[in-house]
C-alpha positions in Angstrom: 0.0 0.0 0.0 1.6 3.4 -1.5 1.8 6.4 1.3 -0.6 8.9 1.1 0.6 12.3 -0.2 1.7 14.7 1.9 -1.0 17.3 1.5 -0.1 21.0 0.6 -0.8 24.0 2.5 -2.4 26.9 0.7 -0.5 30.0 0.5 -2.8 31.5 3.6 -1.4 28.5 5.4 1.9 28.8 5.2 1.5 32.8 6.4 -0.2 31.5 9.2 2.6 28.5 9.9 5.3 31.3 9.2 3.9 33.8 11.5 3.6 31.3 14.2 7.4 30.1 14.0 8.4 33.6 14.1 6.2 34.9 17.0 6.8 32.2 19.0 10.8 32.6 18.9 10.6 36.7 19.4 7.5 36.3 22.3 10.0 33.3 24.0 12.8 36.3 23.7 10.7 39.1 25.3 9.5 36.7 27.8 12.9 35.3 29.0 14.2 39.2 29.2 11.3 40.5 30.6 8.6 38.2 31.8 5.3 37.5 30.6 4.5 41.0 31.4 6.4 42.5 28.8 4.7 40.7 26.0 1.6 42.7 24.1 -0.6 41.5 21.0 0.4 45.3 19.3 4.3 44.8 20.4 4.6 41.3 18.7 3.2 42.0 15.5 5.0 45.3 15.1 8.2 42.7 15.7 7.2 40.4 13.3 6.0 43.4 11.1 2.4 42.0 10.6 -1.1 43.1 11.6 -2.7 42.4 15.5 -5.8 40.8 13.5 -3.2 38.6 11.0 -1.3 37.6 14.5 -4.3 36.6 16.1 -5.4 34.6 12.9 -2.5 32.7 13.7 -2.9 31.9 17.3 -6.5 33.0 18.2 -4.9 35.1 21.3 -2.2 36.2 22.9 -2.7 33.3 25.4 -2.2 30.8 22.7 1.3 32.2 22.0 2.4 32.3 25.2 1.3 28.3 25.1 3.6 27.6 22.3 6.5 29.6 24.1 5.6 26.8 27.1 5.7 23.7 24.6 9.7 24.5 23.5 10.2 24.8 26.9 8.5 21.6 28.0 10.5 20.1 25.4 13.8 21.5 26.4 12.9 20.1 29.7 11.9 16.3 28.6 15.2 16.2 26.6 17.1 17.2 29.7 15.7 14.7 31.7 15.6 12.1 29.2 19.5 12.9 28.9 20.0 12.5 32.6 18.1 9.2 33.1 20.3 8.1 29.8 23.3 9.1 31.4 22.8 7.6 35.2 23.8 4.3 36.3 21.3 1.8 35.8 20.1 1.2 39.4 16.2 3.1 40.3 17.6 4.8 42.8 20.6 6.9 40.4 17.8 7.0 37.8 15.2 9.0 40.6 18.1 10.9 42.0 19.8 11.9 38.4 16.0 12.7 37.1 15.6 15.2 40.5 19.2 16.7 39.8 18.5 17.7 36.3 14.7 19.3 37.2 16.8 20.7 39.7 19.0 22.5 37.5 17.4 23.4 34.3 14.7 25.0 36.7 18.5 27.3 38.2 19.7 27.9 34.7 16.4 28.4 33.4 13.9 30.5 36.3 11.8 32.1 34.1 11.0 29.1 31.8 10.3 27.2 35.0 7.9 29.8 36.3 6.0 30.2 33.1 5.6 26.1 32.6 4.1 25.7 35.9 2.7 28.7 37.2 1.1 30.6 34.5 -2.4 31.1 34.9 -1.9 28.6 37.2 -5.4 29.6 38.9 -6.8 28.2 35.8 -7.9 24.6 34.7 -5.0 22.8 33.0 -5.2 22.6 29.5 -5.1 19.5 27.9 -1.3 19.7 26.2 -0.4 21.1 30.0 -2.0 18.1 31.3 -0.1 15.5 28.7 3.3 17.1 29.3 3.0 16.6 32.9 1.7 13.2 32.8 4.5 12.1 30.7 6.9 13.2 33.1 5.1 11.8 35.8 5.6 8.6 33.5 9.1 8.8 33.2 10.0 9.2 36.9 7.5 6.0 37.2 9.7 4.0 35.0 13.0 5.4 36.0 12.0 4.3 39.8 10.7 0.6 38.0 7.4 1.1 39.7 3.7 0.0 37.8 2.5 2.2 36.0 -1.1 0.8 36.0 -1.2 0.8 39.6 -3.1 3.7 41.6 -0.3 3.6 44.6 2.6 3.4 42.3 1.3 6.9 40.5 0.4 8.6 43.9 3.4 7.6 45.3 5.7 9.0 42.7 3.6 12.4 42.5 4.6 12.9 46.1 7.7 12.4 45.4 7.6 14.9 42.8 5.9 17.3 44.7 8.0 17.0 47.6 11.3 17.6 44.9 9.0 20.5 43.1 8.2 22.5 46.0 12.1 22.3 47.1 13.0 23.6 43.2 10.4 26.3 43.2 12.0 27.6 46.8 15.4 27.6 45.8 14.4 29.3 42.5 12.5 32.0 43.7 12.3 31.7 47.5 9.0 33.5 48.4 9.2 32.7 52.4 13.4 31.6 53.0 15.7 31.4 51.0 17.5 28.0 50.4 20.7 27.8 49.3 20.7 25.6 45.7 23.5 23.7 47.1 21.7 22.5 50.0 18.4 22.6 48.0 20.3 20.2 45.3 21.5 17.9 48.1 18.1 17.4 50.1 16.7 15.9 47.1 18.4 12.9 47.3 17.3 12.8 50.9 14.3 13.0 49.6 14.6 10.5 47.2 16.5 8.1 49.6 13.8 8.5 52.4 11.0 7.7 50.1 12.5 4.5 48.0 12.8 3.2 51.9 8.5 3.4 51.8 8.0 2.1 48.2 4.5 0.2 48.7 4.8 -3.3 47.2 1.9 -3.4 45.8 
């Protein structure tokens, strides 16, 4: 059976791709320099020297390209966990700790992409590729600790665990009661990790 043909984009869809490559690289730019605050619908398109209504026919809103600006960055954080489970010895317990270490530090070298994955419009229901991102890493910590995935206590006890190791990142990031110092920050999550492989339900 012959592949079916790649079909071709009209002219108006390739603007609309076009502007939507470009917009999302210059609004990721403002953002990591200024925060989410500094982006606007009017200065955008006078960046990518297009209309407000020829923008918004690309994305809908301005919400929508701040949601592509989060996708590269959830996929700038998969690879670097990916990498650091790749790289870690092959017992569950490196895996774990190497997986914490490297949310660890991209969320150090990377503060403002780690605020705007998980805590814009955070007040808000998650939307859906929000939801799949975090369930896949939520996946890979499950396989990297060799855990079930189709069990209930396997899942709730790994998103402890990650919650436990998120709310020492966010802390260390931007400390918003005490500040923690990353060094100590980086080493309590192996206690953390250590103490909860020691209560890993059996079943």
């Amino acid at each position: 059976m012959s592949p079916k043909p790649t079909p071709t984009l009209s002219r108006r869809e390739r603007n609309l791709a076009d502007i939507r490559a470009r917009a999302t690289l210059i609004a990721e730019q403002i953002i990591l320099a200024e925060g989410v605050e500094g982006l606007s619908a009017r200065r955008l398109a006078q960046e990518l020297k297009v209309s407000v209504g020829s923008l918004y026919n690309a994305f809908g809103d301005l919400h929508q390209v701040i949601r592509s600006v989060i996708a590269r960055s959830a996929e700038m954080l998969a690879s670097s966990l990916m990498a650091a489970v790749d790289t870690a010895a092959p017992d569950k317990r490196s895996r774990v700790v190497a997986l914490g270490e490297a949310y660890f530090d991209f969320a150090m070298a990377e503060p403002r992409r780690w605020s705007l994955m998980f805590e814009y419009r955070a007040e808000l229901e998650i939307d859906d590729k929000a939801r799949d991102f975090q369930g896949g890493l939520l996946d890979m910590l499950i396989a990297a600790g060799e855990a079930d995935p189709k069990l209930d206590i396997h899942r709730q006890f790994f998103l402890v665990l990650w919650a436990s190791v998120h709310g020492v990142v966010s802390l260390a990031t931007r400390p918003t009661i005490i500040a923690i110092r990353p060094e100590l920050a980086k080493k309590y999550i192996t206690d953390l990790v250590d103490s909860a492989l020691t209560r890993f339900p059996a079943d």
